[in-house]
C-alpha positions in Angstrom: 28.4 131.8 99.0 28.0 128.8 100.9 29.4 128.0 104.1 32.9 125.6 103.9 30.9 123.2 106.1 28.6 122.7 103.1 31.2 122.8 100.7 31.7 118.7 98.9 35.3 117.4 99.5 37.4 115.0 97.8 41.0 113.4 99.1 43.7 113.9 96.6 44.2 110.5 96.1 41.0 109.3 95.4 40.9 112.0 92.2 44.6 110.5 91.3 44.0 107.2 92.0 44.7 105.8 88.2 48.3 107.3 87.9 48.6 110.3 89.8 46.3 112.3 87.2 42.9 113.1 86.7 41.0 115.0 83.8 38.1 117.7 84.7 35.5 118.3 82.3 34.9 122.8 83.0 32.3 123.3 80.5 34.1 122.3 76.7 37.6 122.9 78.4 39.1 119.6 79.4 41.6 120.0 82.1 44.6 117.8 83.8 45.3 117.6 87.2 48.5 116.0 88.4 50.8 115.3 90.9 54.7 116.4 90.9 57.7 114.4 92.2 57.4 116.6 95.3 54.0 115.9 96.3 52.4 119.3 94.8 49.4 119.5 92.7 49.2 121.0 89.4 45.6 122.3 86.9 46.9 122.9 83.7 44.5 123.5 80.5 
């Protein structure tokens, strides 16, 4: 495993920046990230 250093980063809202959503292609599987009233993130399938 690489060290956290290495590791890329993105800021939340640069992934949510068109609506507070963003899909993630894993392989076939598209997924939905989002953002709640309260600020938390949430993957669902």
């Amino acid at each position: 495993m690489r060290a956290s250093a290495e590791l890329p980063r993105w800021h939340s809202t640069e992934l949510l920046a068109h609506g507070g959503e963003a899909r993630i292609l894993h392989g076939d599987q598209v997924y939905r990230l989002r953002l709640t009233a309260l600020g938390k993130l949430i993957l669902t399938k």
